[in-house]
C-alpha positions in Angstrom: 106.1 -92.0 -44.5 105.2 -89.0 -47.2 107.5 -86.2 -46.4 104.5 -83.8 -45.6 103.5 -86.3 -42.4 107.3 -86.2 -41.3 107.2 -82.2 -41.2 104.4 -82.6 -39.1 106.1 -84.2 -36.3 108.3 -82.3 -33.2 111.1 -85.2 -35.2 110.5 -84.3 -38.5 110.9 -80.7 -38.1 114.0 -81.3 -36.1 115.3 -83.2 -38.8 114.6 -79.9 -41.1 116.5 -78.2 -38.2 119.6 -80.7 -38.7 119.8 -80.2 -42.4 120.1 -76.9 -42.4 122.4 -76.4 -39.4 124.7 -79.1 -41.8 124.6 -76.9 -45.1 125.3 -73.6 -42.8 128.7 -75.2 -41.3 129.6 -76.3 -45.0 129.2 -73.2 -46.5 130.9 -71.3 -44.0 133.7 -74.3 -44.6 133.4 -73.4 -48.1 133.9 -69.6 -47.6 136.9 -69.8 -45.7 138.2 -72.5 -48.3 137.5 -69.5 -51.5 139.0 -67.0 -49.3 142.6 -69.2 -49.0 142.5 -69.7 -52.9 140.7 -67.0 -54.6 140.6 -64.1 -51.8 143.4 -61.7 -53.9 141.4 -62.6 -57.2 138.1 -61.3 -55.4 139.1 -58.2 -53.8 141.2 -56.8 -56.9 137.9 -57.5 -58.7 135.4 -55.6 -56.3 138.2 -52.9 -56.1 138.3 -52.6 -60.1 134.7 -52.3 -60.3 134.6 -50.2 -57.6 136.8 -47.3 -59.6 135.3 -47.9 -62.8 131.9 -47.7 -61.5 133.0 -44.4 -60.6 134.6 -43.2 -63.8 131.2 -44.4 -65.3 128.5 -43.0 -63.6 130.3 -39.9 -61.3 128.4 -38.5 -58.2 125.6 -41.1 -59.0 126.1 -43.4 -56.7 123.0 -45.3 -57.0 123.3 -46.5 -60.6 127.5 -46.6 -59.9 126.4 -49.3 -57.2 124.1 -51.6 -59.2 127.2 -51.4 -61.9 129.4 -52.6 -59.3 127.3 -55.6 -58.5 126.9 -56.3 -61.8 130.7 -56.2 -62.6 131.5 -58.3 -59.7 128.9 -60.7 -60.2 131.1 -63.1 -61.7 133.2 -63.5 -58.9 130.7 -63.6 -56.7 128.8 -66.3 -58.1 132.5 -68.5 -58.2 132.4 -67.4 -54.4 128.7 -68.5 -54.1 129.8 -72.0 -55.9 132.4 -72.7 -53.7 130.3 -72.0 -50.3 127.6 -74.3 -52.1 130.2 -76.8 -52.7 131.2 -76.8 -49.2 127.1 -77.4 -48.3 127.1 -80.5 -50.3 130.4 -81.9 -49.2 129.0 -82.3 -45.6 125.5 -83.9 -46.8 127.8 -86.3 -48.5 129.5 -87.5 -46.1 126.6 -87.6 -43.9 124.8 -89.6 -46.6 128.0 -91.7 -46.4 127.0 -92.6 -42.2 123.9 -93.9 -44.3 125.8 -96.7 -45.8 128.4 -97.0 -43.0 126.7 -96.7 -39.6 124.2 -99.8 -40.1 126.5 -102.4 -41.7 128.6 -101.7 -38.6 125.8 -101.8 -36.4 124.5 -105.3 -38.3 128.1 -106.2 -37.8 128.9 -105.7 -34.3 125.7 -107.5 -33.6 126.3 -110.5 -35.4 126.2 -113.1 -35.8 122.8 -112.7 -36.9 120.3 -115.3 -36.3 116.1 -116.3 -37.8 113.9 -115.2 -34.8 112.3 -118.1 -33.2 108.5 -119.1 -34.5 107.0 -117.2 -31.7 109.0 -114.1 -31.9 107.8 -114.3 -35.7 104.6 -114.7 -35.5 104.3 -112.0 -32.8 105.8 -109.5 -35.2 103.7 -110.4 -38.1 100.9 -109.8 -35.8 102.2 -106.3 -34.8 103.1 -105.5 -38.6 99.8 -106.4 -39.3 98.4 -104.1 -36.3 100.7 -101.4 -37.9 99.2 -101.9 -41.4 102.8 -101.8 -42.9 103.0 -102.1 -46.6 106.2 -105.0 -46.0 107.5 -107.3 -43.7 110.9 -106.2 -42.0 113.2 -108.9 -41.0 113.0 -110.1 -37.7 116.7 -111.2 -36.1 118.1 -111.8 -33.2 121.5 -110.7 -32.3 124.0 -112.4 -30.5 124.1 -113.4 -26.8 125.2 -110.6 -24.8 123.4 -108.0 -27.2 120.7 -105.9 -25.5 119.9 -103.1 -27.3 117.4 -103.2 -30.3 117.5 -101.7 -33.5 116.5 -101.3 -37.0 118.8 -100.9 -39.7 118.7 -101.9 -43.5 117.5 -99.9 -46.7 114.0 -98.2 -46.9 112.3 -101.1 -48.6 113.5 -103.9 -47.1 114.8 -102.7 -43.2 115.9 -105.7 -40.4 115.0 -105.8 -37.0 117.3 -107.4 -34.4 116.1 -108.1 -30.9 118.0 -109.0 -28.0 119.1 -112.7 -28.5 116.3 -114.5 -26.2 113.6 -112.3 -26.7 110.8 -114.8 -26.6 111.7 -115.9 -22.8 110.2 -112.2 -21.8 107.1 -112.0 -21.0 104.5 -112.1 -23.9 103.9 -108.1 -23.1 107.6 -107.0 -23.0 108.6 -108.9 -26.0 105.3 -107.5 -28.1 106.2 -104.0 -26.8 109.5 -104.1 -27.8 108.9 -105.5 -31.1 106.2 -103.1 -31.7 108.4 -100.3 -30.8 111.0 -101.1 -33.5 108.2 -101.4 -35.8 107.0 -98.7 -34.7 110.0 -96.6 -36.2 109.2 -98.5 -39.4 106.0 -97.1 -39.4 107.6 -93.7 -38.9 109.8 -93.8 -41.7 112.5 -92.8 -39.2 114.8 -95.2 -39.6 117.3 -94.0 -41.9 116.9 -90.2 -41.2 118.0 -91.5 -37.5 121.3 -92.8 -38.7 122.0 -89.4 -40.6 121.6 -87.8 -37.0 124.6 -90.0 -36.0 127.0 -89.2 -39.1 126.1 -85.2 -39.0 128.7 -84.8 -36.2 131.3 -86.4 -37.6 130.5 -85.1 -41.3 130.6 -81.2 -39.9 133.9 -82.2 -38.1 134.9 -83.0 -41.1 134.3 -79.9 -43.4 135.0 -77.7 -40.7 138.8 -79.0 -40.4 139.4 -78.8 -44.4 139.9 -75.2 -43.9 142.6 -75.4 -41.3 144.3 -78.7 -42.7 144.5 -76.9 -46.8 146.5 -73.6 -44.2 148.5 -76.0 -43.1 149.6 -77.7 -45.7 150.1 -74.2 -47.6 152.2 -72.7 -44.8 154.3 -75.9 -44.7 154.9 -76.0 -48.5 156.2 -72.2 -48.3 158.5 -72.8 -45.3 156.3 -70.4 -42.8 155.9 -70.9 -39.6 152.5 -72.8 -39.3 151.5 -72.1 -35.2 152.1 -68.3 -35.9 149.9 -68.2 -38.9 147.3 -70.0 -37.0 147.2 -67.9 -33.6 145.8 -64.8 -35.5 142.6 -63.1 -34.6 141.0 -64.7 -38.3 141.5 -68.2 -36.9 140.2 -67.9 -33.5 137.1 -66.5 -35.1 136.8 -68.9 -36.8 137.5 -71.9 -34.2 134.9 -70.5 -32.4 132.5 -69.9 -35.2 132.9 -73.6 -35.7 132.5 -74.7 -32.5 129.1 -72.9 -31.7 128.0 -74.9 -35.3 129.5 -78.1 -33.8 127.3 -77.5 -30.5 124.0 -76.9 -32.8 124.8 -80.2 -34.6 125.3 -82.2 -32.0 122.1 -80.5 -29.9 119.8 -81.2 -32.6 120.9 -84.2 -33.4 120.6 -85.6 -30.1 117.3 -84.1 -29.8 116.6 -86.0 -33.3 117.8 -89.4 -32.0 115.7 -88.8 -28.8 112.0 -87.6 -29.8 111.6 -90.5 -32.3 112.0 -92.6 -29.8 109.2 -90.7 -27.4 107.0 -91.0 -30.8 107.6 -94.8 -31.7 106.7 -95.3 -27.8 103.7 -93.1 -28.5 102.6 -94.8 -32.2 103.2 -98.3 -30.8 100.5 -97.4 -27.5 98.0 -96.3 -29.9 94.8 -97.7 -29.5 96.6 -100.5 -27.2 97.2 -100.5 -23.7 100.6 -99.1 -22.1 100.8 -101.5 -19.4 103.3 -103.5 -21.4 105.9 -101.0 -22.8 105.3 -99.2 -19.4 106.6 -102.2 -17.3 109.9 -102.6 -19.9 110.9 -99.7 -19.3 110.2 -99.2 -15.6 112.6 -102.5 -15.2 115.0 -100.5 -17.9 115.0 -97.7 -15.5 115.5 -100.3 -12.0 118.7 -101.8 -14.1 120.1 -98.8 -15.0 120.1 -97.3 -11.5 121.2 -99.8 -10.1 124.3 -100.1 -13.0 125.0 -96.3 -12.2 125.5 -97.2 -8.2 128.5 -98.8 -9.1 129.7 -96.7 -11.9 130.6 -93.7 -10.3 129.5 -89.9 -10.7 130.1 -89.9 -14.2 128.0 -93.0 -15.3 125.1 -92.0 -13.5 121.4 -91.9 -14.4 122.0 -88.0 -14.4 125.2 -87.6 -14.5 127.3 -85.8 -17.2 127.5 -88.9 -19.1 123.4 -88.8 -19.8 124.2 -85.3 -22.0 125.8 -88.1 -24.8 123.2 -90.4 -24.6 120.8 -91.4 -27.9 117.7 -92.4 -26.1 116.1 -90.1 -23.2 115.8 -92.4 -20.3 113.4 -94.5 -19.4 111.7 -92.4 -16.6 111.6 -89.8 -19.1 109.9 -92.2 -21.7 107.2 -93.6 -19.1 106.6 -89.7 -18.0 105.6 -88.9 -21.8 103.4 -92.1 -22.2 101.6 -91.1 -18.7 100.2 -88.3 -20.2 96.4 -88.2 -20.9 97.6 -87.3 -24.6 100.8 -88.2 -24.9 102.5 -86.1 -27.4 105.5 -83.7 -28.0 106.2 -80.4 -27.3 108.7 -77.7 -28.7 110.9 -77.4 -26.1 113.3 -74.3 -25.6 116.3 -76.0 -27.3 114.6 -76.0 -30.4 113.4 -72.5 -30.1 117.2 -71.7 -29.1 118.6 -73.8 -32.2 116.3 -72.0 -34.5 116.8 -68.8 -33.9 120.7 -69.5 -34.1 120.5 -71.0 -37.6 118.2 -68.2 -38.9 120.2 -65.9 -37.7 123.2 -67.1 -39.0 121.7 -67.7 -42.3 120.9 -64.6 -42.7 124.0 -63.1 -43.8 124.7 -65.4 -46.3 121.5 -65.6 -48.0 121.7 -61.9 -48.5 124.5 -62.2 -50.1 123.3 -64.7 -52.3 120.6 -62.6 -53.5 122.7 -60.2 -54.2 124.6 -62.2 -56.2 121.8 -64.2 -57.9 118.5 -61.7 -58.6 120.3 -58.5 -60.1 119.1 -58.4 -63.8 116.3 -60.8 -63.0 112.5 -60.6 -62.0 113.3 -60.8 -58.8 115.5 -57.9 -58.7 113.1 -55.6 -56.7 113.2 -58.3 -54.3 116.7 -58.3 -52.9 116.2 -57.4 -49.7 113.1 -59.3 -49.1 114.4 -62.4 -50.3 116.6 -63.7 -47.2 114.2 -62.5 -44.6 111.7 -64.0 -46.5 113.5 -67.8 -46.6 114.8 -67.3 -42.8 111.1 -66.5 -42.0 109.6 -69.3 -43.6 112.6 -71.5 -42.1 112.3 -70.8 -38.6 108.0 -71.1 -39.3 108.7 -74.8 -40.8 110.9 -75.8 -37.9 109.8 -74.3 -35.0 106.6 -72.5 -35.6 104.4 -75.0 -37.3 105.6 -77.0 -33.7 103.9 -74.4 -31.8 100.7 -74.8 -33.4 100.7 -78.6 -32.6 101.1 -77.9 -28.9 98.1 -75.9 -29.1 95.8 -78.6 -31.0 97.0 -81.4 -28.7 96.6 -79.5 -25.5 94.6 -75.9 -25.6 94.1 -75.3 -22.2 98.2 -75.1 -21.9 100.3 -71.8 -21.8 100.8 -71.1 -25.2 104.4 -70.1 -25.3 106.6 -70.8 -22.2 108.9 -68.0 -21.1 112.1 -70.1 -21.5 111.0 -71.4 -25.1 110.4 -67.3 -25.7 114.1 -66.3 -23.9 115.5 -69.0 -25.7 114.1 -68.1 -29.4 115.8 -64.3 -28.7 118.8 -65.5 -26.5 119.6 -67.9 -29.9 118.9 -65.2 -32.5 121.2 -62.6 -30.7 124.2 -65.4 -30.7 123.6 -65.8 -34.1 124.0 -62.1 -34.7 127.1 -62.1 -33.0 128.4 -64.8 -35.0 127.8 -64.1 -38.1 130.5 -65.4 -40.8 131.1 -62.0 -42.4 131.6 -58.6 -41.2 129.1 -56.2 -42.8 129.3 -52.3 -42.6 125.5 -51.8 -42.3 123.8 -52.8 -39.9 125.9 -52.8 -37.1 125.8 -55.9 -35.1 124.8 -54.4 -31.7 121.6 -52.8 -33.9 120.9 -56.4 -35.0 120.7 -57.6 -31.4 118.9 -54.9 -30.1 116.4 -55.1 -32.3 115.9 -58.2 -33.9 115.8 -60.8 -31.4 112.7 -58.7 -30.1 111.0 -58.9 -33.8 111.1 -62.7 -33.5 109.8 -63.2 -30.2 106.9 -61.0 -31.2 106.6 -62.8 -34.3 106.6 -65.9 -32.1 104.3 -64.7 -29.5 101.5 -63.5 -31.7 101.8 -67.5 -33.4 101.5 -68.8 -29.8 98.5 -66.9 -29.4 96.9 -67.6 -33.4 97.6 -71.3 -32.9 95.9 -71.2 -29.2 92.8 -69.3 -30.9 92.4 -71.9 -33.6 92.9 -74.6 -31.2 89.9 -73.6 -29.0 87.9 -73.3 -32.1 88.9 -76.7 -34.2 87.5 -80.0 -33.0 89.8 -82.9 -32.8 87.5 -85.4 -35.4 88.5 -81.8 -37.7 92.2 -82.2 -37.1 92.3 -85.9 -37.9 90.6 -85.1 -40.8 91.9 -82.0 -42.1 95.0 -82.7 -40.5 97.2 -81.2 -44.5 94.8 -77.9 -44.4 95.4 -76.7 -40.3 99.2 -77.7 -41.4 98.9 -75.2 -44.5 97.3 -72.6 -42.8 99.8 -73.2 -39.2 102.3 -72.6 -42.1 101.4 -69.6 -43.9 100.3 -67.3 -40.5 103.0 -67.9 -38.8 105.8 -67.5 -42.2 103.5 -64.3 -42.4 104.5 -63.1 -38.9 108.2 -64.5 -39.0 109.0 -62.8 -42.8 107.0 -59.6 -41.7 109.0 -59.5 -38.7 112.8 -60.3 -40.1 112.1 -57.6 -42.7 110.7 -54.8 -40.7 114.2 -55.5 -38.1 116.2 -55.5 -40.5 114.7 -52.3 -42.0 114.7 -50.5 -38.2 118.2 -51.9 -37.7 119.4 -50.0 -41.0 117.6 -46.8 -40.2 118.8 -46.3 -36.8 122.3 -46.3 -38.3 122.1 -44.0 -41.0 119.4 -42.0 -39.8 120.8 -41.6 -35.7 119.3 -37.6 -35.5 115.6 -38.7 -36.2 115.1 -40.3 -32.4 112.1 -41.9 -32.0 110.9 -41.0 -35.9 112.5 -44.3 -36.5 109.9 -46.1 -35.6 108.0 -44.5 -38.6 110.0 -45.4 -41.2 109.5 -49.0 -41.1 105.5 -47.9 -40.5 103.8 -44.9 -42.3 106.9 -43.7 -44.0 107.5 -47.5 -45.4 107.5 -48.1 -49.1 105.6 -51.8 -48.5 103.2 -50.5 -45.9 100.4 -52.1 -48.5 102.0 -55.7 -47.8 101.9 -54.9 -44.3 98.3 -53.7 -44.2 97.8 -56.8 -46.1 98.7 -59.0 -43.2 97.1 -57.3 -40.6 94.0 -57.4 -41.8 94.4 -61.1 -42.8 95.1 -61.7 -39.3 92.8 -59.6 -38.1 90.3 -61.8 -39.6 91.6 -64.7 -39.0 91.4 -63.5 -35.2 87.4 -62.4 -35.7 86.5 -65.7 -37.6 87.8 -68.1 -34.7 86.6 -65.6 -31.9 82.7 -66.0 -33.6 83.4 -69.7 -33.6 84.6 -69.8 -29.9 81.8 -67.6 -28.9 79.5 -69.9 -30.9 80.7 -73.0 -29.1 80.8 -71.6 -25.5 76.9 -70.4 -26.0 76.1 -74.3 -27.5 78.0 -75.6 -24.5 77.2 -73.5 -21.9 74.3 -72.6 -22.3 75.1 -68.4 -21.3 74.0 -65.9 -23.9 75.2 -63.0 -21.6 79.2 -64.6 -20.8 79.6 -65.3 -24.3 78.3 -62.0 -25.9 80.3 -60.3 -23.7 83.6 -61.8 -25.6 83.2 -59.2 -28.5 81.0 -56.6 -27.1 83.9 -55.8 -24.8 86.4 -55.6 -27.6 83.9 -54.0 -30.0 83.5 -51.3 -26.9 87.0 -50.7 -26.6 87.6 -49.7 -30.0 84.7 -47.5 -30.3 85.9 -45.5 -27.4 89.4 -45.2 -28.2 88.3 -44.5 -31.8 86.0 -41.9 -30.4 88.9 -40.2 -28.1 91.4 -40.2 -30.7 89.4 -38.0 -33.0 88.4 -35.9 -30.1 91.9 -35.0 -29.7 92.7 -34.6 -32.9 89.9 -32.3 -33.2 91.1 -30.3 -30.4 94.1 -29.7 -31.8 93.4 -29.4 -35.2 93.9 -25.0 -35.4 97.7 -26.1 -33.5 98.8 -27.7 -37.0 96.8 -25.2 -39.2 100.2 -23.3 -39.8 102.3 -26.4 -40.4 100.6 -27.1 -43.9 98.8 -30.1 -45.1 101.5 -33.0 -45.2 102.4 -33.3 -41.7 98.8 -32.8 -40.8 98.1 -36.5 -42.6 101.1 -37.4 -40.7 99.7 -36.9 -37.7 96.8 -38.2 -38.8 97.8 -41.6 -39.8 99.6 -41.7 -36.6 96.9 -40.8 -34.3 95.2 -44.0 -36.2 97.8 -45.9 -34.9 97.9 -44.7 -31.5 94.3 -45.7 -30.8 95.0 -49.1 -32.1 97.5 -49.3 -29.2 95.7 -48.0 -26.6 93.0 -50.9 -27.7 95.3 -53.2 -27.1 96.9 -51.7 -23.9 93.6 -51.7 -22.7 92.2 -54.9 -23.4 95.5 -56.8 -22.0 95.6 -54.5 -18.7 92.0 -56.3 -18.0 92.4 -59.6 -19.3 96.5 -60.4 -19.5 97.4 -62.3 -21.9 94.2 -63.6 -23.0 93.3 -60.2 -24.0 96.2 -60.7 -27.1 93.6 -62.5 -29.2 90.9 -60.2 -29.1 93.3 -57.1 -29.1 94.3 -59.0 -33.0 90.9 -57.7 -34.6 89.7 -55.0 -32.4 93.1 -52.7 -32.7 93.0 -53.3 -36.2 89.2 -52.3 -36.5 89.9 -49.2 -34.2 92.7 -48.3 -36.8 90.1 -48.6 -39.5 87.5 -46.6 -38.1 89.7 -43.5 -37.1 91.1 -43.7 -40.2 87.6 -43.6 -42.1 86.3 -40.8 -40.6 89.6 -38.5 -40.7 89.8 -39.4 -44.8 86.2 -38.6 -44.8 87.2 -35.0 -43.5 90.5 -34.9 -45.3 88.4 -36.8 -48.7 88.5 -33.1 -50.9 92.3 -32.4 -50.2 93.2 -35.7 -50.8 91.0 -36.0 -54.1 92.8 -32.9 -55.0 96.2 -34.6 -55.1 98.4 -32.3 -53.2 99.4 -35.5 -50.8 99.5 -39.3 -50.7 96.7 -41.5 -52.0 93.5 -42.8 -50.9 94.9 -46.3 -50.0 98.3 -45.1 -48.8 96.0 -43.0 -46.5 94.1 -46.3 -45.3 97.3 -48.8 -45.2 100.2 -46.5 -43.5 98.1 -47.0 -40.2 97.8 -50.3 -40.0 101.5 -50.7 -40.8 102.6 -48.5 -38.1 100.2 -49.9 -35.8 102.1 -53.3 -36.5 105.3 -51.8 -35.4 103.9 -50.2 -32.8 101.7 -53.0 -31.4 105.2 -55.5 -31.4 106.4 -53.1 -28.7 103.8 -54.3 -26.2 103.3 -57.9 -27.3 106.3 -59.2 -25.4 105.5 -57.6 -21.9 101.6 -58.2 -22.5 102.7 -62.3 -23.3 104.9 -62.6 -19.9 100.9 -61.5 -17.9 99.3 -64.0 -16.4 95.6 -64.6 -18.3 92.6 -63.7 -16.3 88.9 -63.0 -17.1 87.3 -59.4 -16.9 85.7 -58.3 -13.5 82.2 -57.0 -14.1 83.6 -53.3 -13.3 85.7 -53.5 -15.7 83.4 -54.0 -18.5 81.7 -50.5 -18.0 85.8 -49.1 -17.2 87.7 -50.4 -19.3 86.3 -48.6 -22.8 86.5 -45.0 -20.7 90.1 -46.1 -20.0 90.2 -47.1 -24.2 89.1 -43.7 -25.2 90.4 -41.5 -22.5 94.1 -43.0 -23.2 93.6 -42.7 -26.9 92.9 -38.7 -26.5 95.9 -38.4 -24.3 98.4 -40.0 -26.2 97.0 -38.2 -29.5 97.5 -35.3 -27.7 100.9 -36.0 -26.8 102.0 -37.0 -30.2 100.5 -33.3 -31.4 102.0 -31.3 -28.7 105.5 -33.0 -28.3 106.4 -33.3 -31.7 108.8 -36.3 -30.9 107.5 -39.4 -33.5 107.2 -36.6 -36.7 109.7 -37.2 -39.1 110.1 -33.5 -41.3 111.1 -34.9 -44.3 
């Protein structure tokens, strides 16, 4: 299978998801390691740079710290190498289960036998069915043996069967052959038996730390349980057990969905009855095993947590499905946001200890949200989008999943492998967990827009290009969101007298509010394109001119109106800020742009729930736009004058801050149940649009609370 089909697949992305939960644990592994060996070396060399960057540059401490990082760039590269090395000691070991785990499968199955001239010929028939470019080997193990499997290198993989396969029935023994062949066909085979050796390889890294302390305090005579009860250690043990607990979670949730998606490519086209029937008699046999087994060997029991396959009910409950397919269920949402949060740290250290004197130096602190973003969008994100194209008329993003995505981003704040000065950890959590699930939220709600517009003879066919696109929107919203966080999170530490003016700094006060511009307005498009096309397609379907125009003249409304009552108020108050000279006066002005994209939104969702999210994606950002043109076309002299900001800063600032300020009312607006409009509320709900937008303009003027007086 090409790699690009695997990422599209609940297992492939999981897979993604076990790899780099592997090469966090060994660089963390590898940390600890260069902190035993070279930790003096390092710190005299920070603290030497440290006073000589002072000597050289004094009471500039900007250019005395990008001398420091460039004096201790040496040392934190060899730091950097040996976290790396630590990253590729545990993928070689688990490349080492590769080689390992099958031979000893092959071998406790043995000996091996030729399948029987039926048993061949029905697989030749299935391999045929399953247009596979070879022929696996077909073998059956030895009596006794009753679990298949498929083992054996990429080109040249062997089946073995249950030792008296061909006395089944012909559907059972088809649909178990075509289910092992079906993981062929998947290309799954050999990533399945790296799930099984991650555990074992991240036990194995993790303890290379502890076992090099040992043998270091026994060498010097020192008293090895004392040196390993101190705070360092436990911090560490249970750094290493929360990785342990990620591996072993993805990894079973590896093992288990390629087996739900061989059961679903080996029903394709073909009737279930067969595979149904095997595994309802799987199920019958196991219940009646776990009678006599006791608590812990029961169908549910505790034992179940360990087990590779998902049980049989739970595989005949997926193929019942009118569509049977996948979803991205809240472990992988928890998982996720874990590993990108944990990866955070480290990958801004590596940027700061790889782009200094590059290019890329500009991009520092853009760089790790930028790979955590598109991380979490390849894992988990691009999952979301293929809920939505398999089943539209679904919630988009279940609460759990939602809970779960924060609830695993704040533990991964809180277990970070290095203590960092700024930002404080309880900043992080407060604030960036949030920035996720709205960057989450808003993909549940893209991908459920595109779904409703994109036929399903369009996703088979341009299955690569809704893949691309699932990919960029939501790296867009997951990068945009990581950075802005992390930017908030700085600025409410360093800046704690400003109150609520925080929440300009990351908007109109923000040195990339161009970028951010930039997105909205791609996604505002995005938004308009699909809801032309849905309207389209409800009026060819149902035949209602009047239902479906109403889908953008209400929006359209709404933004009019709370365009129109912004610019009332601000013309109301505009002898109050006469006196307080022209800057702050654009201040205001780009944040009473903002406000009446809020209140669009705000009033869209109080009619319409959650549904109202995917108009509220174009019409806030055109209500923005149109406040925004006519107060620059009363401002256009000063401005052209030069005595403030530019023409586009004047048009971009809004639409940044009305991203901030829009992600503040995307997470209760996503837990509202969807409902359509009452009539009434067609006529109502612009008045409410532009009477809201005057009052909170006016409240911004008069209270003076969001101004930042720089």
């Amino acid at each position: 299978m090409r790699p690009l089909s695997l990422l599209r697949s609940p297992t492939g992305s999981r897979y993604v998801l076990l790899v780099g939960v592997l090469l966090l644990a060994g660089a963390f592994a590898g940390q600890i390691v260069h902190n035993q060996f070279f930790g003096m070396s390092w710190a005299k060399k920070q603290q030497d740079c440290s006073v000589e960057a002072e000597r050289r540059y004094p009471g500039d401490a900007l250019a005395g710290g990008l001398w420091q990082i460039r004096c201790a760039q040496p040392a934190a590269q060899r730091m950097t190498a040996v976290s790396l090395s630590g990253s590729a000691a545990v993928l070689l070991i688990s490349a080492g289960g590769l080689w390992v785990l099958p031979r000893r499968a092959l071998r406790r199955a043995g000996p091996l036998k030729p399948a029987t001239a039926k048993t061949q010929a029905w697989a030749d028939q299935e391999v045929d069915d399953l247009r596979l470019r070879f022929r696996p080997e077909i073998a059956e193990a030895k009596e006794g043996w009753e679990q298949p499997f498929t083992a054996g290198p990429p080109g040249a993989p062997v089946v073995v069967l249950p030792a008296g396969v061909d006395a089944l029935t012909p559907e059972t023994a088809r649909a178990i052959i075509r289910h092992e062949l079906a993981h062929v066909a998947a290309g799954d085979v050999r990533l399945a038996w790296l799930a099984r050796s991650a555990l074992v390889a991240t036990v194995a890294v993790l303890a290379v730390p502890v076992l090099s302390f040992v043998v270091e305090m026994q060498r010097d005579g020192l008293d090895v349980w004392d040196a390993l009860v101190q705070p360092m250690w436990a911090g560490y043990a249970g750094r290493s057990l929360l990785l342990l607990a990620a591996v072993f979670t993805v990894s079973q949730m590896v093992l288990r969905s390629r087996e739900h998606e061989a059961d679903i490519l080996s029903v394709s086209g073909r009737s279930r009855a067969g595979l149904t029937a095997m595994l309802a008699g799987a199920d019958r046999t196991r219940r009646m095993r776990g009678a006599y087994q006791g608590w812990w060997r029961a169908p549910d029991g505790p034992r179940s947590v360990l087990a590779n396959h998902p049980s049989p009910a739970r595989r005949i409950e997926v193929l019942q499905l009118s569509h049977p397919h996948l979803r991205a269920a809240w472990p992988d949402a928890a998982v996720t946001g874990l590993l990108g949060a944990l990866a955070l740290t480290p990958l801004s250290r590596l940027a700061v200890t790889a782009l200094p004197g590059t290019p890329l130096a500009p991009y520092v602190t853009l760089a790790p949200a930028f790979l955590v973003g598109v991380l979490m969008a390849l894992v988990w994100g691009t999952q979301v989008w293929q809920d939505a194209m398999r089943d539209p008329e679904s919630v988009p993003l279940p609460a759990r999943s939602l809970a779960a995505l924060g609830a695993g981003t704040a533990l991964g704040i809180l277990g970070r492998f290095e203590d960092l000065a700024s930002p404080p950890a309880w900043n992080a959590v407060a604030i960036v967990p949030a920035a996720v699930c709205v960057a989450a939220a808003l993909t549940a709600v893209l991908a459920q827009a595109c779904a409703s517009v994109v036929r399903p003879s369009y996703q088979r066919s341009r299955s690569r290009s809704l893949f691309a696109v699932s990919l960029a929107v939501t790296a867009a919203l997951f990068v945009g969101a990581l950075r802005t966080a992390q930017e908030l999170a700085a600025y409410t530490t360093m800046l704690p007298h400003v109150s609520w003016a925080w929440l300009t700094l990351p908007g109109i006060h923000s040195p990339h509010s161009s970028s951010d511009a930039g997105v909205v307005g791609f996604l505002a498009l995005l938004a308009l394109g699909w809801g032309l096309r849905s309207a389209s397609a409800a009026r060819t379907d149902t035949g209602s001119a009047k239902e479906t125009t109403w889908r953008l003249a209400l929006p359209s409304a709404v933004a009019l109106a709370a365009a129109a009552g912004t610019l009332a108020a601000r013309w109301v108050s505009r002898h109050d800020q006469a006196q307080a000279g022209f800057g702050p006066t654009l201040q205001y002005d780009r944040m009473a742009a903002a406000a009446a994209g809020l209140v669009c939104l705000l009033a869209l969702c109080s009619v319409r729930g959650r549904a109202g999210l995917w108009p509220a994606l174009w019409a806030a950002p055109l209500t923005t736009v149109l406040t925004t043109g006519i107060l620059w076309a009363v401002r256009m002299q000063s401005l052209t004058s030069g005595q403030a900001i530019s023409h586009v800063e004047y048009f971009t600032d809004p639409l940044a801050q009305l991203a901030v300020l829009g992600g503040l009312a995307v997470i209760p607006v996503t837990l509202l149940p969807a409902r359509a409009p009452a009539p009434a509320a067609r006529f109502l709900v612009p008045c409410l649009g532009a009477c809201g937008a005057a009052f909170l303009t006016a409240a911004l003027v008069r209270t003076d609370c969001i101004a930042l007086h720089l």
